[in-house]
C-alpha positions in Angstrom: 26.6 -31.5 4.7 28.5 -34.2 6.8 30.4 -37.1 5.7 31.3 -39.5 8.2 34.8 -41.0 6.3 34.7 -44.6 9.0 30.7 -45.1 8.0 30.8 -44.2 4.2 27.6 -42.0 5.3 26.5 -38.7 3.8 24.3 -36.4 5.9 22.4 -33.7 4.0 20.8 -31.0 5.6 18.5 -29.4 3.6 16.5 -27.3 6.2 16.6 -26.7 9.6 14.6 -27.9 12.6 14.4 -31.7 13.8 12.9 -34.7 11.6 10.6 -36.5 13.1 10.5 -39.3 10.8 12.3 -40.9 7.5 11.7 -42.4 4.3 13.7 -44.9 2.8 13.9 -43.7 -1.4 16.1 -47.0 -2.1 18.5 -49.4 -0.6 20.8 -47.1 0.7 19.1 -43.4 0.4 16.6 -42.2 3.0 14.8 -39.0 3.4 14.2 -36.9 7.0 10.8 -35.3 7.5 9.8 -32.7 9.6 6.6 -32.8 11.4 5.0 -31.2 8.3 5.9 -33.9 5.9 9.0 -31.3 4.5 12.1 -32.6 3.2 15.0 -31.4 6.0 17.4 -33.9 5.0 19.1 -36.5 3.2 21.1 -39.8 4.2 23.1 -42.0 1.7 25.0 -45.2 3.1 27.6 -46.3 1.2 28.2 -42.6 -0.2 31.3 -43.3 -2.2 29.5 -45.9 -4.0 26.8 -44.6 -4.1 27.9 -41.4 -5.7 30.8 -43.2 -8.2 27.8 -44.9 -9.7 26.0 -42.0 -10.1 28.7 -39.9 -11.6 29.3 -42.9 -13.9 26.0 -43.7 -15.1 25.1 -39.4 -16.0 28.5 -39.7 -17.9 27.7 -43.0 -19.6 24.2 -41.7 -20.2 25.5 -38.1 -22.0 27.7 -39.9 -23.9 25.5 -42.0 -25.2 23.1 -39.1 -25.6 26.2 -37.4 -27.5 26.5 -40.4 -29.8 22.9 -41.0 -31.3 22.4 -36.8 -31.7 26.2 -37.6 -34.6 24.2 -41.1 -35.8 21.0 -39.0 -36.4 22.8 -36.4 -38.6 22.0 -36.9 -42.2 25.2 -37.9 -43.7 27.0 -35.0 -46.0 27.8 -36.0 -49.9 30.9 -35.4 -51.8 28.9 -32.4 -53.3 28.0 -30.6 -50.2 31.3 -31.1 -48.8 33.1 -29.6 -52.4 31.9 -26.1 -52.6 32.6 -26.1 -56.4 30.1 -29.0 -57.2 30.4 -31.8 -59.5 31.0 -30.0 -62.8 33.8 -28.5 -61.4 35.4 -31.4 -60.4 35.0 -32.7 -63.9 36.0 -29.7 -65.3 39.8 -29.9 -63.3 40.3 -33.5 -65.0 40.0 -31.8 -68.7 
């Protein structure tokens, strides 16, 4: 792995040997191929970017993941949460 600080560019190397030719995956991620059509590396431009979004948008995502597993909980009554039950309860006020 190289990062080139001046450029904002991360190299991956993924395998060795030379590419021979490169596939852009989006705007600012391209993939080197070897001869064979294998996957030897990886190059993001604007890597800080690049990567800050991504942190940010697997947090944002497992949070929100997080949030509608609580939401789909079935809600817990008064009686499940008092282990002596309703009669007890009225019980105590006699």
């Amino acid at each position: 792995m190289s990062y080139f600080e001046e450029a904002d560019v991360l190299h991956l190397n993924l395998a060795d040997g030379p590419d021979v030719s490169s596939v852009e995956l989006s705007p600012n991620v391209t993939a080197e191929l070897n001869a064979d059509g294998g996957l030897v590396g990886l190059e993001i431009l604007n890597a800080s970017d690049f990567l800050r979004d991504l942190v940010l948008d697997s947090a944002q995502a497992n949070s929100c993941s997080w949030q509608s597993e609580r939401i789909s909980e079935p809600p817990r009554s008064l009686e499940a949460t008092n282990r002596r039950g309703p009669a007890s309860a009225a019980g105590r006020r006699a």
